[in-house]
C-alpha positions as CSV (number, residue, x, y, z in Angstrom):
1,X,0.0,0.0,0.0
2,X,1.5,3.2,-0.7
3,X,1.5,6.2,2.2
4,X,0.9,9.4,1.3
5,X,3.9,11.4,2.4
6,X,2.5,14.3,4.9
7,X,3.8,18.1,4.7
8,X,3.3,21.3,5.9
9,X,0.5,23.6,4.3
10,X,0.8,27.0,2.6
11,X,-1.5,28.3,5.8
12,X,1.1,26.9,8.4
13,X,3.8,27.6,7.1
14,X,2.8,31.4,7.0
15,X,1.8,30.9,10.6
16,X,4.8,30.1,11.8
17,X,6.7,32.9,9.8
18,X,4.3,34.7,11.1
19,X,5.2,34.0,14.4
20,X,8.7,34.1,14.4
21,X,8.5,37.6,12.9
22,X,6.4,38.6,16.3
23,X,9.7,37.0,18.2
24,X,12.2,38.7,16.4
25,X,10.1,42.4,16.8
26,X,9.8,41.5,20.5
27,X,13.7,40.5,21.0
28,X,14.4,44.0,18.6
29,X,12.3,46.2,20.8
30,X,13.3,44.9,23.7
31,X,16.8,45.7,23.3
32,X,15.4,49.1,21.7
33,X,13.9,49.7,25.2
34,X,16.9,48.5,26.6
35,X,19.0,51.2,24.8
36,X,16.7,53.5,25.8
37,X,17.2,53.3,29.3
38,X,20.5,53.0,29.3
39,X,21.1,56.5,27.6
40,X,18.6,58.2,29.8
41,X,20.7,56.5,32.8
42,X,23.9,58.0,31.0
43,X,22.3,61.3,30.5
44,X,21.2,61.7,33.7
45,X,24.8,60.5,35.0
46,X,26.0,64.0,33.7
47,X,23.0,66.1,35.1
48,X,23.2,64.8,38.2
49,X,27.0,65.5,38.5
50,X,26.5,68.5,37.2
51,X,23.8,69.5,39.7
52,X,26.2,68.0,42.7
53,X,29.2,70.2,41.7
54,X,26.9,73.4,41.1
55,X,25.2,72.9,44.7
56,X,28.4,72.1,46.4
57,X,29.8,75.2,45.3
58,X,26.9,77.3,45.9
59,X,26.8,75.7,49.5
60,X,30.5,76.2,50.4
61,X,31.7,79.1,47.7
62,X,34.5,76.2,46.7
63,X,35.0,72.8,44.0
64,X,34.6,69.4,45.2
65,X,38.3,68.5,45.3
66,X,39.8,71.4,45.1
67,X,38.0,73.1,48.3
68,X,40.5,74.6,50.5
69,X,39.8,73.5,54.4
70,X,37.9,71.0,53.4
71,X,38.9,68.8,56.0
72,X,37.3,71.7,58.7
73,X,34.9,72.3,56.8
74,X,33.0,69.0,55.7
75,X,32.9,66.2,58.4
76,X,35.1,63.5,57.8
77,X,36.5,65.0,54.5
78,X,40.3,64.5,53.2
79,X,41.8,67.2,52.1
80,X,43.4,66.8,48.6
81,X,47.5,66.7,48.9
82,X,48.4,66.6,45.1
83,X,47.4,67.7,41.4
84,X,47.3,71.5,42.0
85,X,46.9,74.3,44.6
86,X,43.6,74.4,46.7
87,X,41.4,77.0,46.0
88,X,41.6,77.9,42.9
89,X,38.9,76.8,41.2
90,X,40.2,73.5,39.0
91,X,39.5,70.1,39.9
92,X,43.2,69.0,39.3
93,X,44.5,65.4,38.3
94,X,43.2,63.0,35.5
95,X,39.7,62.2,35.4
96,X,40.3,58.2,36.2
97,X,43.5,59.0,38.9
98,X,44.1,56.2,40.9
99,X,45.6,58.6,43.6
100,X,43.8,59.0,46.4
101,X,45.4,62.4,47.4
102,X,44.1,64.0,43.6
103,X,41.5,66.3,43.6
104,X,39.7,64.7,41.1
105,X,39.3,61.4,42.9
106,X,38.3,63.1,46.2
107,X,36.0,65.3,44.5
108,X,33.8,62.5,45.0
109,X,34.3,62.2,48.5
110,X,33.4,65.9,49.3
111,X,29.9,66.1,47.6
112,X,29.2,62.6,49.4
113,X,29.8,63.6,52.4
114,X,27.7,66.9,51.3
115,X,24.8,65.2,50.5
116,X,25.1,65.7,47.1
117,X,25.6,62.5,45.6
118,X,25.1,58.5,46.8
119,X,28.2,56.5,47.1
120,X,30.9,55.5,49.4
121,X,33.2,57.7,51.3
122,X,36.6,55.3,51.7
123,X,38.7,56.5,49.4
124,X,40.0,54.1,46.7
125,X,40.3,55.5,43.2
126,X,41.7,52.0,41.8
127,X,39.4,50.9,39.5
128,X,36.9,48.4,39.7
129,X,36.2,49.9,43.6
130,X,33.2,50.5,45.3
131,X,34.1,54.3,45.7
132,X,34.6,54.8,41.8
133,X,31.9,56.2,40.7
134,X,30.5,53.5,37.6
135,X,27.8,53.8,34.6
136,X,24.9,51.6,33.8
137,X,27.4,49.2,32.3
138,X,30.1,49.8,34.7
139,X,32.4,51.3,33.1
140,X,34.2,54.4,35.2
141,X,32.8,57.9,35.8
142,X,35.4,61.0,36.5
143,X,36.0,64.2,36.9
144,X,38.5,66.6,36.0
145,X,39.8,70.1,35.1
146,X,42.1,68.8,32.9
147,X,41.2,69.4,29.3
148,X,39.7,66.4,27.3
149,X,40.2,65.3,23.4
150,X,42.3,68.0,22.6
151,X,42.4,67.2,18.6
152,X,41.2,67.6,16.0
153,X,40.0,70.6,18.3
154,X,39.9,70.9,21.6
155,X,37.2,71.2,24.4
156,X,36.1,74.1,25.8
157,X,35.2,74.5,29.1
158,X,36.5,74.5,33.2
159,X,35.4,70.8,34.1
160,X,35.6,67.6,32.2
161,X,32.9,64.2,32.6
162,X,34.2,61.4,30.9
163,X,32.4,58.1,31.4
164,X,34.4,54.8,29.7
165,X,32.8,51.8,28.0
166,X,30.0,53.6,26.1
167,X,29.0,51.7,23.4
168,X,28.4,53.5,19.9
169,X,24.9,53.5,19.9
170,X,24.0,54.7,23.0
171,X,27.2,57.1,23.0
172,X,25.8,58.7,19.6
173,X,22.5,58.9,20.9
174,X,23.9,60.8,24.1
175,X,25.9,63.4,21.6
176,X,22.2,64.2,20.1
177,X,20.4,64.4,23.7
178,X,22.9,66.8,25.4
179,X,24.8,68.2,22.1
180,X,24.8,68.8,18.5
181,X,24.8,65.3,17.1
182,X,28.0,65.5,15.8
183,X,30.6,63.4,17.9
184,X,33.7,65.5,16.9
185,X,32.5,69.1,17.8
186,X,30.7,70.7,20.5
187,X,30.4,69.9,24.3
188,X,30.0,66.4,24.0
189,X,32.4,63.8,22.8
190,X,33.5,60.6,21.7
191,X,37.1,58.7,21.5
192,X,38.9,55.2,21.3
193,X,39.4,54.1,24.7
194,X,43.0,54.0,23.5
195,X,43.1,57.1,21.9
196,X,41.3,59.3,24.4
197,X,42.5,62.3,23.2
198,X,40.7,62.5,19.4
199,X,37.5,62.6,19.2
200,X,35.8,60.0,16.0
201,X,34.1,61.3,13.5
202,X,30.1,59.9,13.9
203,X,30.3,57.9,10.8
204,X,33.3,56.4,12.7
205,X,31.7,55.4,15.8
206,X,30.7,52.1,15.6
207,X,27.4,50.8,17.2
208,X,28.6,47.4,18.6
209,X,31.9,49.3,20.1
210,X,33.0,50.7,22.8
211,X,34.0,54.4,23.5
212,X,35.1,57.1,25.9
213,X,32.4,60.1,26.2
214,X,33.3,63.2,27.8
215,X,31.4,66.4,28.5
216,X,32.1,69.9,29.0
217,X,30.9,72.0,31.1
């Protein structure tokens, strides 16, 4: 006797393509969502900063870092012993120092202790500590006076944000939220990790990859 040989129909076969297109637009928004909150999280990284070294200064007429007598002045606040005289208005040292006696790492510290921002007060600038101040994806957070990506032209203003391990995307879409869109010019850049001193051209700055952003302010 000779079995007819079973298949799948026209019908079912466009239900499951069907289906799988449903999938694929869930698993793609999802990680559009995803996105999403991740560059409002970065965004508001730099507000918030922002905000904590305006109301510190307001509050005590000195920088986080840099304030003179801050040891007197702020309970249980170390006074910064290196990267630049105290007072005079520059938050010296790199923006990812690893010493704790900079005025960049202990800027952290000082609007802490101030109420200005959440985090611990042990200083430890090595990376990968609990005092560092991280991203969404973890990647390091600083701050610094010393100017950032210098070429093709530099950066213009008194205090530098950098956050590291930015990918692309979410680095471009940041450059359009609190900028000009354009990831070479403006307040807002974006670098190789390993070139942190020129900032990439957008058509350079690869989705998948990650980057150093800084902002000037």
């Amino acid at each position: 006797m000779k079995h007819q040989q079973s298949g799948f129909t026209l019908v079912e076969i466009a239900i499951v393509l069907v289906i799988i297109g449903l999938l694929l637009g869930g698993v793609l928004k999802g990680q559009e969502l995803i996105n999403s909150a991740k560059a409002k999280s970065y965004a508001q990284d730099f507000r918030t900063i922002q905000a904590g070294l305006y109301g510190f200064q307001d509050r005590f007429k000195g920088i986080p870092g840099d304030l003179a007598g801050a040891d007197t002045k702020i309970t249980g606040a170390t006074l910064a012993s290196a990267s630049g005289p105290l007072g005079n208005g520059q938050i010296g040292g790199a923006w990812d120092s690893a010493a704790g006696g900079d005025e960049s790492c202990l800027a952290w510290q000082h609007m802490r202790l101030a109420g200005f921002l959440a985090g611990s007060t042990t200083v430890n600038c090595t990376t990968g500590d609990a005092y560092v101040q991280s991203n969404a994806d973890g990647g390091r957070i600083g701050i610094s006076s010393t100017p950032q990506m210098t070429l093709p032209t530099p950066m213009t203003g008194t205090y530098f944000i950098c956050s590291t391990g930015v990918v692309g995307k979410i680095a471009k879409q940041l450059d359009t939220q609190l900028d000009d869109g354009n990831t070479v010019t403006g307040s807002f850049r974006v670098a190789e990790i390993a070139a942190p001193t020129t900032a990439l051209l957008t058509a350079n700055v690869l989705d998948a990859n990650s980057y150093l952003v800084c902002l000037a302010f």
